[in-house]
C-alpha positions in Angstrom: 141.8 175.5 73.4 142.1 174.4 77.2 145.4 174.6 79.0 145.7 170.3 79.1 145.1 170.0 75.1 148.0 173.2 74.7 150.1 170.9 77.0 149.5 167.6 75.0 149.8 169.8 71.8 153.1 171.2 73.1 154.7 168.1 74.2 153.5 166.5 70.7 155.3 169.1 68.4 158.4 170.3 70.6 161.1 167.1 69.4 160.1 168.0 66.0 160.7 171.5 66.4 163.8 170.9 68.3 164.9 168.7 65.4 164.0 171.1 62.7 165.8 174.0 64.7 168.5 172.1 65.4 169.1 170.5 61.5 168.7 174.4 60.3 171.5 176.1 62.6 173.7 173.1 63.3 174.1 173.6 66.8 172.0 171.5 69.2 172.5 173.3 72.6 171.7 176.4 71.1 168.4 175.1 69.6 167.3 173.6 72.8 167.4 176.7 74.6 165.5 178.7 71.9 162.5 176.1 71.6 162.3 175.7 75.2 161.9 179.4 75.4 159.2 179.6 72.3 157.3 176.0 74.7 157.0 178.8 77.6 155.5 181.5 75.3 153.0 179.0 73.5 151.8 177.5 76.9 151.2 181.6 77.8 149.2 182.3 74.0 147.9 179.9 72.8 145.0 178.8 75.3 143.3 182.2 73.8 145.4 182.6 70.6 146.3 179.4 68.7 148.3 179.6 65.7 146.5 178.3 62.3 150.5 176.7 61.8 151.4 175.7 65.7 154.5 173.8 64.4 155.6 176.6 62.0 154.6 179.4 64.7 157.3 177.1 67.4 160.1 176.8 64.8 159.8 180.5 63.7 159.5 181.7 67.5 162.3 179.6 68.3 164.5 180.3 65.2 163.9 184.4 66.2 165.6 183.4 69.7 168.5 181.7 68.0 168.8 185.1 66.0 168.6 187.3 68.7 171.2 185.2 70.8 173.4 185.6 68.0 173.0 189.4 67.7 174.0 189.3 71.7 177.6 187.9 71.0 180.5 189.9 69.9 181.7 187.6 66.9 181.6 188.6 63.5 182.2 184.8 62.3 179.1 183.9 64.1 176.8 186.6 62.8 177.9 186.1 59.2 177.2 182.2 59.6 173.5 182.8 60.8 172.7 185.7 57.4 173.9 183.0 54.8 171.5 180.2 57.1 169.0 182.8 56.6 169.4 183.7 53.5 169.3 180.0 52.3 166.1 179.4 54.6 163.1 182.2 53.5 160.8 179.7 54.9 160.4 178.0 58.4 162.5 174.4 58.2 160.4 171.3 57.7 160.9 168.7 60.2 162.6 165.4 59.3 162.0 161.9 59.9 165.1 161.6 60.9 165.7 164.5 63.2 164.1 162.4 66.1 166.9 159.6 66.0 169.7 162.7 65.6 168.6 164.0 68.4 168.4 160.5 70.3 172.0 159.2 69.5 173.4 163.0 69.7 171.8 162.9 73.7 173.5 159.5 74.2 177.0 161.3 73.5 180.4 159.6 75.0 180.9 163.0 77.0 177.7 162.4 79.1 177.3 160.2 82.2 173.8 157.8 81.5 172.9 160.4 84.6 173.0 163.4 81.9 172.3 161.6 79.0 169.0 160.2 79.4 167.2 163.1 80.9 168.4 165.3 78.3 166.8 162.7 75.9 163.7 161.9 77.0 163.2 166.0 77.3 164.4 166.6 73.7 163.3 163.4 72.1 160.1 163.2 74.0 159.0 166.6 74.8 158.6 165.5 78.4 158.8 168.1 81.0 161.6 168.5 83.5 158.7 167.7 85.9 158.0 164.1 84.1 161.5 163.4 84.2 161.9 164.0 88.1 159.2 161.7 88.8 160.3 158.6 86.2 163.7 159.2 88.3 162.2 159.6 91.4 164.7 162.9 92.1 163.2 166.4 93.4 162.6 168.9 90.0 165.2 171.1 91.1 167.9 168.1 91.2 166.8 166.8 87.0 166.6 170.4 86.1 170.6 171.0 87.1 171.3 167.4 85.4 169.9 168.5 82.0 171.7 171.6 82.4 175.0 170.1 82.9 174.1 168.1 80.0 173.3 170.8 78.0 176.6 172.9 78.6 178.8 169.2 78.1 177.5 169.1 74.5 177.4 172.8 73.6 179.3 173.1 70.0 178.1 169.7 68.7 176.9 169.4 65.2 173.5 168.0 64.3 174.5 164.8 63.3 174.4 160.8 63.6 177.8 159.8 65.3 180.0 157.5 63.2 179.6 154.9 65.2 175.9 154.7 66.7 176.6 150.9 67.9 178.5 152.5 71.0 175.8 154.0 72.0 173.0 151.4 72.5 172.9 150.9 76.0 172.0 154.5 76.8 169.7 154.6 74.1 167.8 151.4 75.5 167.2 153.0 78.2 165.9 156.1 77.2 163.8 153.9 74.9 162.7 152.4 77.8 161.5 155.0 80.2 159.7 156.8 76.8 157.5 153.5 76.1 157.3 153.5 79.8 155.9 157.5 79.9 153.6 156.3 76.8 152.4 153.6 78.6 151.2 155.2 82.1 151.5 158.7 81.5 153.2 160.4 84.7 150.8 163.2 84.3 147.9 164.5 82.3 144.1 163.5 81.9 144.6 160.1 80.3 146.7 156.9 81.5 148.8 156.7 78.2 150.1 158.7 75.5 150.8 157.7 71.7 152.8 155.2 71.4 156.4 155.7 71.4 158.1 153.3 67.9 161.6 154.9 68.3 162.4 150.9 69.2 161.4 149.9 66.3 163.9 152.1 64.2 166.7 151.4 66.8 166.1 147.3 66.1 166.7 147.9 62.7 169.6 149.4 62.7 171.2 147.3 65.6 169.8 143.7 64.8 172.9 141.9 66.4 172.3 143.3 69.9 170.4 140.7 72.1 169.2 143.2 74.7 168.2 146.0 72.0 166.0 142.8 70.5 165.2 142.2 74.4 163.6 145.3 74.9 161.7 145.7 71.5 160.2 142.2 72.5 159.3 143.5 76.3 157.3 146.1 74.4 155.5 144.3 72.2 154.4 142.0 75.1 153.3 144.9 76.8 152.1 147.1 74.4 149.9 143.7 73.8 147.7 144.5 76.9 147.0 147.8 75.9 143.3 147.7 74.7 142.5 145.5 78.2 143.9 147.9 80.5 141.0 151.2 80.3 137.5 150.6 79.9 135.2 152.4 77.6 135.0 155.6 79.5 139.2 155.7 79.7 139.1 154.1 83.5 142.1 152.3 84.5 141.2 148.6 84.3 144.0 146.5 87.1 145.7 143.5 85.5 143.6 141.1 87.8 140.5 142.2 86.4 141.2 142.4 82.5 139.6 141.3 79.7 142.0 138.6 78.3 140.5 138.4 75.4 140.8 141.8 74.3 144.8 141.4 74.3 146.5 141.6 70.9 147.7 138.1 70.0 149.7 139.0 67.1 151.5 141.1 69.1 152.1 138.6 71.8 153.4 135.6 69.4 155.8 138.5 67.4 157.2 139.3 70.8 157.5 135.5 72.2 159.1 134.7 69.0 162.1 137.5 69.4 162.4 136.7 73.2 162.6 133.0 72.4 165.7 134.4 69.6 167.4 136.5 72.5 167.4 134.4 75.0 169.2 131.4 72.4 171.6 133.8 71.9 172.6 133.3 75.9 173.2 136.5 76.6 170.1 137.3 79.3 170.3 140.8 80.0 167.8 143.2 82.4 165.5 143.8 79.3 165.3 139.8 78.3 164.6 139.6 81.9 161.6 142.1 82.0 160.5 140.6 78.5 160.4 137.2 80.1 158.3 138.8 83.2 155.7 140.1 80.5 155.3 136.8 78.5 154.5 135.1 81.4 151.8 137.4 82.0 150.8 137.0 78.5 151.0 133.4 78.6 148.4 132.7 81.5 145.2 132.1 81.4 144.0 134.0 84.1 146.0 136.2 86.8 145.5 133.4 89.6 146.9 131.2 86.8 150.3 133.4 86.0 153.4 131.3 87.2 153.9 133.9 90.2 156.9 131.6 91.3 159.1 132.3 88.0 158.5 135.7 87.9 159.1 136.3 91.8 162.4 134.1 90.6 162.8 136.6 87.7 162.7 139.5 89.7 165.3 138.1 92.3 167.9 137.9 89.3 167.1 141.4 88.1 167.5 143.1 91.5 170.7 141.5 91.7 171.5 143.0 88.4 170.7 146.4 88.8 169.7 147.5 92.3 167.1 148.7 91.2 164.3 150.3 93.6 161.1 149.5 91.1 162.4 145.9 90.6 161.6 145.3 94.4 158.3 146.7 94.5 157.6 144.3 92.0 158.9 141.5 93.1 157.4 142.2 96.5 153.9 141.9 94.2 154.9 138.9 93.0 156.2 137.2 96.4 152.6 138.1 98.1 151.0 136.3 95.6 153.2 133.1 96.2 153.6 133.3 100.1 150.8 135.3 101.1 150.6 139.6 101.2 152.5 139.5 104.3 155.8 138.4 103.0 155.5 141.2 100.2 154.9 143.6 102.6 158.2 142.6 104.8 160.0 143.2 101.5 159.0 146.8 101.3 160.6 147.6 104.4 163.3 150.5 103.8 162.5 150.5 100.4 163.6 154.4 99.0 161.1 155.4 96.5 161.0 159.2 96.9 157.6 158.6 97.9 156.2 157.3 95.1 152.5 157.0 94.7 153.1 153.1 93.4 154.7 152.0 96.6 152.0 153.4 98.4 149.7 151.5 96.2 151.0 148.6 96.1 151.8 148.4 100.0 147.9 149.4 100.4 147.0 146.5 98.1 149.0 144.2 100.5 147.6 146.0 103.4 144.1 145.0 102.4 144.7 141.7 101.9 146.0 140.9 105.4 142.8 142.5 106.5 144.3 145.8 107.7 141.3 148.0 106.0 142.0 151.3 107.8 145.7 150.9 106.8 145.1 150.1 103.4 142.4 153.0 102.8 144.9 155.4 104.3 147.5 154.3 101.6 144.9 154.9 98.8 144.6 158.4 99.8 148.5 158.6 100.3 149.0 157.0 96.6 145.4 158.8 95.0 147.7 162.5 96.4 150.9 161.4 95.2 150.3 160.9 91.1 149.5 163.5 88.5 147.7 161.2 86.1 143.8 161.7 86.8 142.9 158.5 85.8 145.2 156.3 88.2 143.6 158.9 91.1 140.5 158.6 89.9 141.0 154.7 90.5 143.0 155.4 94.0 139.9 157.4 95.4 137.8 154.4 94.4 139.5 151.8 96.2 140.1 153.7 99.3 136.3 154.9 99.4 135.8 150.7 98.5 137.9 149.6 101.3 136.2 152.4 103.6 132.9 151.0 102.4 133.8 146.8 103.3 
């Protein structure tokens, strides 16, 4: 198997070893550690040695860490606690459906900071590397690595469980729900664009049906998941927004999403997700993108800047102001803008840049964004439109 399909393989099958690992022994921190450690011995194997059983091979790798650990401490208590586990467990745990959402509202815990929480979340809920996680935060490897250490050592003791009261935790758990349909949607890395999709949301609906921006954020993703079979072409290529097959967008899946926006925003409690759900159905709505109502989603922008601060929300909204008072104004709006050098604000100011008619600018940016991501197929597209731009 090639190093890429172990790494899609791993990331598929680490939260439900985690989760399996973790329901067994009780002891989430623990269980972490010992998986993580069996993910850096299956990324060494199994390009030339895959396991007929790669999920059993994890959890019994992982559960023979947890053992050794144990024989490392001095307590007897301990010790005696992990032979009747094993003695009740001859055979490798079998993941449960519900080890995923555990391990989400167990992340989410009242002891962590949404700095701690999240990160340790989308690691442990979505298998995403350390790596991932920097770059959705847009923080050096080295800084996320510390924060899901800290994390880690904050909930060290905690049993495997659902907390009694889960509705305290839905803001945290929104946004980890958010950055994983994010990750799913344009994979940070990897050969592809997007992953599998992510349905956590769907689970987290049910169980919280009163919360407007929980129902906010299930409806943003049905209006985006929506454009999903527009956005590559038959050969995987990234296919822009401006040039997409309308036609190929899911319909059901827009009307089931306008339908629950419509219900949240009655409920007049307009959140950032009803905000960002209202930005997508507009795109849904239009007919074409010259046709989108630029000027109430530049509008809808403005109000969720104010609202969070948020760096992303003004690269957007400087896409949105361009196409209402021309590529200049966007490109004033960039100014200062902090992204730790993201590749998508070097895209978009290159997109700008071309259409004030700066074509050496704007081919440079291309080859600053095309360096900057890890996905090959948004490169691939980069290196295109700066050879494209070279080319006019």
């Amino acid at each position: 198997m090639t190093s890429p399909a172990v790494v899609g393989l791993l990331r598929e099958l680490a939260p439900p070893a985690l989760g399996a690992v973790a329901r067994r022994y009780g002891e989430f921190t623990d269980a972490e550690d010992a998986v993580q450690e069996a993910l850096v011995t299956a990324a060494a194997q199994w390009p030339t040695d895959l396991p007929e059983r790669p999920l059993s091979w994890l959890i019994t790798v992982a559960s023979r860490r947890m053992v050794d650990e144990y024989r490392r401490t001095d307590a007897r208590r301990r010790r005696e606690e992990l032979a009747a586990s094993l003695s009740l467990h001859s055979e490798a745990t079998v993941p449960s459906a519900d080890d995923s959402l555990v391990m989400l509202f167990l992340c989410c815990d009242d002891a962590l900071s949404s700095t701690l929480s999240i990160p340790l979340t989308l690691r442990a809920v979505a298998g995403l590397t350390t790596r991932e996680i920097a770059a959705a935060y847009l923080v050096p490897e080295a800084t996320m690595a510390q924060r899901i250490s800290r994390a880690k050592a904050k909930l060290r003791g905690r049993r495997f469980e659902l907390p009694a009261d889960p509705a305290g935790r839905i803001r945290p758990v929104c946004e980890v729900l958010y950055l994983l349909f994010n990750e799913g949607y344009t994979s940070t890395s990897g050969p592809d664009l997007a992953r599998v999709d992510l349905s956590s949301e769907a689970m987290l609906h049910a169980r919280a049906p009163e919360a407007p921006e929980v129902a906010g954020l299930l409806a943003l993703m049905l209006l985006t998941e929506a454009r999903r079979p527009a956005r590559t072409s038959a050969d995987g290529a990234l296919v822009p927004l401006a040039q997409q097959d309308r036609s190929l967008w899911n319909r059901a899946l827009i009307s089931e999403g306008m339908q629950l926006l419509n219900a949240t925003l009655a409920a007049q409690r307009v959140g950032e997700y009803q905000l960002l759900a209202s930005v997508a159905a507009l795109h849904d709505e239009a007919a074409s993108h010259a046709s989108t109502r630029w000027t109430q989603i530049a509008k809808a922008y403005t109000r969720l800047e104010s609202l969070t601060g948020n760096p992303m929300v003004r690269l957007n909204r400087a896409v949105a102001v361009a196409m209402v008072d021309g590529p200049a104004a966007g490109l004033a709006l960039l100014e200062g803008l902090e992204l730790h050098d993201s590749h998508r604000l070097h895209a978009v100011r290159a997109h700008l840049l071309e259409d004030t008619g700066d074509l050496a600018a704007a081919a440079e940016c291309y080859v600053a964004a095309a360096a900057r991501t890890d996905n090959a197929r948004e490169r691939e597209y980069l290196v295109e439109q700066a050879a494209r731009v070279r080319s006019r």
